[in-house]
C-alpha positions in Angstrom: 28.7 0.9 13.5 27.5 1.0 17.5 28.5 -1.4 20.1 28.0 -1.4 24.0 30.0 -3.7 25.7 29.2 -4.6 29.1 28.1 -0.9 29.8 26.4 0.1 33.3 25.1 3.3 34.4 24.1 4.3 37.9 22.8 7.4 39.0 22.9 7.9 42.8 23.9 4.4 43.7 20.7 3.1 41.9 21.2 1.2 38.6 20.1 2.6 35.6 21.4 0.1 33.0 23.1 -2.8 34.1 25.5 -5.2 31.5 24.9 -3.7 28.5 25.9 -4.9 25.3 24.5 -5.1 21.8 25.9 -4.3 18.3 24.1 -2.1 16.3 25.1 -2.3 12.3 24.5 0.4 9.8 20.7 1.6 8.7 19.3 -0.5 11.2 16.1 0.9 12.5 16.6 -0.9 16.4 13.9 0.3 18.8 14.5 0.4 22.7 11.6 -0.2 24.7 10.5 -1.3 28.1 8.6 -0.3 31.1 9.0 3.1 32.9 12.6 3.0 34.4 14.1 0.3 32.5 16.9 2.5 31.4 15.3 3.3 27.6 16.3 7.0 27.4 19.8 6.4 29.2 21.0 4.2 26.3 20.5 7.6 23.6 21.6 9.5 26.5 24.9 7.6 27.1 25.3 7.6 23.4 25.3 11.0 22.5 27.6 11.9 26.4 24.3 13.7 28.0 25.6 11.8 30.4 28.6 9.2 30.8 28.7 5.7 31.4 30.6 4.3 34.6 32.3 1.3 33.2 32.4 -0.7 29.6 32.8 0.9 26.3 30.9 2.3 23.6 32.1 2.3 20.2 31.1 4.9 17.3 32.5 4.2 13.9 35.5 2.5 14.9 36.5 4.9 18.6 35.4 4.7 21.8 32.9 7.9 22.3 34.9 9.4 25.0 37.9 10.0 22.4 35.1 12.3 20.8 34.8 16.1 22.1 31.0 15.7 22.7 30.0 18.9 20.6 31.6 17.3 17.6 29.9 13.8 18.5 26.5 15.4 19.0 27.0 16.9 15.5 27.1 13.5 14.5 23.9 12.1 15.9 20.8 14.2 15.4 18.8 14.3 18.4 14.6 14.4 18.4 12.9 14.1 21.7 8.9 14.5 22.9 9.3 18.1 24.0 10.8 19.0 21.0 12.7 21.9 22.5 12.6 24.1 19.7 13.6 28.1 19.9 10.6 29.5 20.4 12.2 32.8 19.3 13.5 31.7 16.1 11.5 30.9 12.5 11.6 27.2 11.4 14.1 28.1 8.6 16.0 29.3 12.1 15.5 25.9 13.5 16.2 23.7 11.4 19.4 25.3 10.7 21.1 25.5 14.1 23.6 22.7 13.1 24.1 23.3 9.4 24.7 26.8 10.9 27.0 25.7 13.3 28.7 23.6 11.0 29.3 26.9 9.2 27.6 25.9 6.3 27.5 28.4 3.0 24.2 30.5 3.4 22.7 28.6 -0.1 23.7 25.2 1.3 21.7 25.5 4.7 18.6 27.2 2.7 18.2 24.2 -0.2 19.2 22.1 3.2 15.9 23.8 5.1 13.5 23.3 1.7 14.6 19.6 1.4 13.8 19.1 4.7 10.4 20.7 4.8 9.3 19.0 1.4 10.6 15.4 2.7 8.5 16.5 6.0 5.8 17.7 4.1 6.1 21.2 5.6 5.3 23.5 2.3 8.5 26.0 3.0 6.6 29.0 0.9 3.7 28.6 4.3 6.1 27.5 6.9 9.8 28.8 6.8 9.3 31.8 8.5 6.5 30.8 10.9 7.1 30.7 14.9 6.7 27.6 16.8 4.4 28.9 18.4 1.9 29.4 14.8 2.2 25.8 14.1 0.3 22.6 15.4 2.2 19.9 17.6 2.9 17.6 15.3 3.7 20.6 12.7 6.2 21.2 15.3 7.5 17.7 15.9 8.1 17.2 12.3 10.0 20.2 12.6 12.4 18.6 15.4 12.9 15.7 12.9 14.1 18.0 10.0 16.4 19.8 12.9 17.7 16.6 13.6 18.5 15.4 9.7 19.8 19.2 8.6 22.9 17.8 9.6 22.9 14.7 7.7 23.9 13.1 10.8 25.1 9.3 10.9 23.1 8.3 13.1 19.6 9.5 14.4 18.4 9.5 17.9 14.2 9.6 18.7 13.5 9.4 22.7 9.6 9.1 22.8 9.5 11.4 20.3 5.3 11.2 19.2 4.5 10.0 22.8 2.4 13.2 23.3 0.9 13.2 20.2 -2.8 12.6 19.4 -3.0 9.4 17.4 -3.9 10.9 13.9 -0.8 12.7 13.8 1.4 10.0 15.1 -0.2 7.4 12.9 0.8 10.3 10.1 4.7 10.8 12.0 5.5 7.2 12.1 4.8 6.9 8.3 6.7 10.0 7.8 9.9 8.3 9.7 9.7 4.8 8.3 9.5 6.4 4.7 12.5 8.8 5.5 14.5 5.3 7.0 13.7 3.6 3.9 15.0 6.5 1.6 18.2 7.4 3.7 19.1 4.0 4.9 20.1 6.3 8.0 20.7 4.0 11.5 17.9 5.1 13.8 17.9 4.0 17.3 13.8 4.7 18.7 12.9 4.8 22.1 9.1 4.2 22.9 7.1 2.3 25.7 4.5 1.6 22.7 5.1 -1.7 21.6 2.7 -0.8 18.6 4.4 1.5 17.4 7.7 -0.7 17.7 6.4 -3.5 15.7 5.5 -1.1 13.1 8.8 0.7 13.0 12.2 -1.4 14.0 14.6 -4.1 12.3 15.3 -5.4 15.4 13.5 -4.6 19.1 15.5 -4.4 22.3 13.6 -5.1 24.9 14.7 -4.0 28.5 14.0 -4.3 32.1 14.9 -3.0 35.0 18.5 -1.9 32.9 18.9 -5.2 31.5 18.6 -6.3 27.9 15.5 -9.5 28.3 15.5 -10.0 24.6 16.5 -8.5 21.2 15.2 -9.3 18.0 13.0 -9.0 14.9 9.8 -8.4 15.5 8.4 -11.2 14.2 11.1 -12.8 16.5 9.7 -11.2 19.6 6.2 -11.7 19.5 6.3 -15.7 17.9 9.6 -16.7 20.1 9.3 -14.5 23.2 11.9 -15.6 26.2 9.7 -15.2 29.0 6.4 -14.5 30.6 7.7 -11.1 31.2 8.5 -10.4 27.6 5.4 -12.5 26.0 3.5 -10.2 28.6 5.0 -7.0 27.5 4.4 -7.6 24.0 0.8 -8.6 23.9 0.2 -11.4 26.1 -3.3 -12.7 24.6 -3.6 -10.6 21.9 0.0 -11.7 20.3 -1.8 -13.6 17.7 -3.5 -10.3 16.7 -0.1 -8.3 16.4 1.4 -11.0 14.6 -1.5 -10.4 11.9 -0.3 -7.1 11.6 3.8 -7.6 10.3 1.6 -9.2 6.9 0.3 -7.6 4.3 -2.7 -8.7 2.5 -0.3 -8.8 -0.8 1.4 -12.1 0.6 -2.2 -13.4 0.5 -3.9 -12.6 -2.5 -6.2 -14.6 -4.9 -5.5 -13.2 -8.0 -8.1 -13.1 -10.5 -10.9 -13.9 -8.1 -13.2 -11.4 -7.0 -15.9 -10.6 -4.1 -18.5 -7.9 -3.4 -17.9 -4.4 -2.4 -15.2 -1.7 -1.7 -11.9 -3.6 -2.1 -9.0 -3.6 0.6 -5.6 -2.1 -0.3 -3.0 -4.6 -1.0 -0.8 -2.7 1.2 -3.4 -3.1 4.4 -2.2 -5.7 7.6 -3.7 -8.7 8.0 -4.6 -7.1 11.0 -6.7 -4.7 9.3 -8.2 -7.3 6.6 -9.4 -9.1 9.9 -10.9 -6.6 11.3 -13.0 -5.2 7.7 -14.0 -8.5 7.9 -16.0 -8.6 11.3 -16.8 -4.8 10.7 -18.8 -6.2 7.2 -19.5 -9.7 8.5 -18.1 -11.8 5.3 -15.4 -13.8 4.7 -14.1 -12.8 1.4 -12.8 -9.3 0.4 -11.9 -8.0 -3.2 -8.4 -6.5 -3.2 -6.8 -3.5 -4.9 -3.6 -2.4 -6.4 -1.7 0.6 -5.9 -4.0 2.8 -8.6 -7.2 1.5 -7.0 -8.0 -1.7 -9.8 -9.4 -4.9 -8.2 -7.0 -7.4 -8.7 -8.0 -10.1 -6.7 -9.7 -11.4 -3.2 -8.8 -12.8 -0.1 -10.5 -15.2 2.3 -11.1 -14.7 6.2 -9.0 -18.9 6.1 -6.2 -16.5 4.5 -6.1 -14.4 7.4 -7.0 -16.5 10.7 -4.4 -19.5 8.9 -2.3 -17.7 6.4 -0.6 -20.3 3.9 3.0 -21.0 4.3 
């Protein structure tokens, strides 16, 4: 659906991004991440012709992106950063509309559009549609951005550090809300973050980059168990990789059905990562695990956790 080949960027006779090439396939969820000035942001920005790359090619559904007018490919990537950047003089119906609207959409179309969007962002439209930025929270308004971004149903969405300001209740809540909308759409989502937390939680496949280079791409379970060098294994944990690792399983993989253990049981859903660390928060070594609707279905062991079975 995406490909860079062998795409470099300078600004001011200093590299930006240096070789680039990787092939992104459809409803991938690929994060880009790396240190400050690796070149993160300049891959979206590249993308969507913020700015143009010097030499290579990159290829949108079949064309090169410079055989694109850049308004219509904009159109076709939605577009949510950290400042958000929304109208400050315009309601959140007004918002979230700008490209349904610009697509000259019939007035009933863009208003179902709007209430899909806010119910899918959990924004009640009866409170919200005709509040002001301003009236709402921050990540009331970042959820906002992100139904912006969607009204379109763009192919493709772009996120450039998009909860990086957030406190981490509401990101915790936002990255949820974006890896449930990625599941439902199947929509290809290309994330920038410096949080390598929040990219284990979130991508299909990581691209890590430094200093405008691509130093590894893959899963994350291919990152963190196989990383390529000290840089990378550094990057991504260093000593507590073993502890990250814990949290790409779910205590479902590992569960002793129809034994049980004492006290308030663990969600099935939960991390290893977060069984491990009930476990030194109650100091025992076997938890009682739940379904779904809150029945006990089983336990697991601490030996479960710190050696899982194969």
């Amino acid at each position: 659906m995406i490909s860079f080949e062998h795409v470099g960027k300078a600004f001011a006779g200093n590299v930006a991004i240096d070789d680039l090439s990787l092939a992104i396939d459809e409803g991938e969820f690929i994060v880009v991440i790396g240190p400050s000035g690796s070149g993160k942001s300049t891959v979206l920005r590249m993308l969507n012709r913020l700015v143009e790359h010097d030499h290579g090619r990159i290829v949108f559904a079949g064309e090169e992106i410079r055989r694109f007018k850049p308004e219509v490919l904009r159109r076709r990537m939605g577009y949510a950063i950290q400042s958000i950047g929304l109208f400050p003089h315009w309601t959140v119906e007004q918002n979230i509309a700008t490209v349904p609207d610009l697509l000259a959409w019939p007035r009933p179309r863009v208003r179902d559009r709007v209430t899909e969007l806010m119910e899918l962002l959990k924004l009640a439209p009866e409170t919200y549609r005709r509040r002001y930025p301003h009236q709402l929270s921050g990540g009331q308004q970042q959820r906002v951005g992100v139904a912006r971004a969607l009204a379109g149903d763009p192919a493709v969405l772009l996120m450039d550090e998009p909860f990086g300001s957030l406190d981490p209740v509401t990101r915790d809540s936002l990255q949820q809300e974006i890896a449930r909308i990625h599941e439902a759409s199947g929509k290809t989502i290309l994330f920038v973050t410096h949080d390598i937390d929040e990219a284990l939680r979130l991508a299909t496949r990581i691209v890590l980059l430094d200093r405008g280079r691509v130093v590894q791409v893959g899963t994350p379970r291919e990152v963190l168990a196989h990383p390529t060098s000290k840089f990378v294994s550094d990057f991504v944990g260093g000593s507590d990789i073993g502890i990250k690792l814990l949290g790409l399983d779910t205590v479902a993989a590992y569960v002793r059905h129809g034994e049980t253990a004492a006290g308030e049981p663990i969600a099935m859903t939960a991390s290893l990562r977060e069984a491990l660390s009930m476990f030194v928060v109650r100091q025992v070594d076997r938890l009682a695990v739940a379904d779904d609707e809150g029945r006990t279905v089983g336990a697991i062991t601490l030996s479960d956790v710190v050696k899982p079975r194969p």
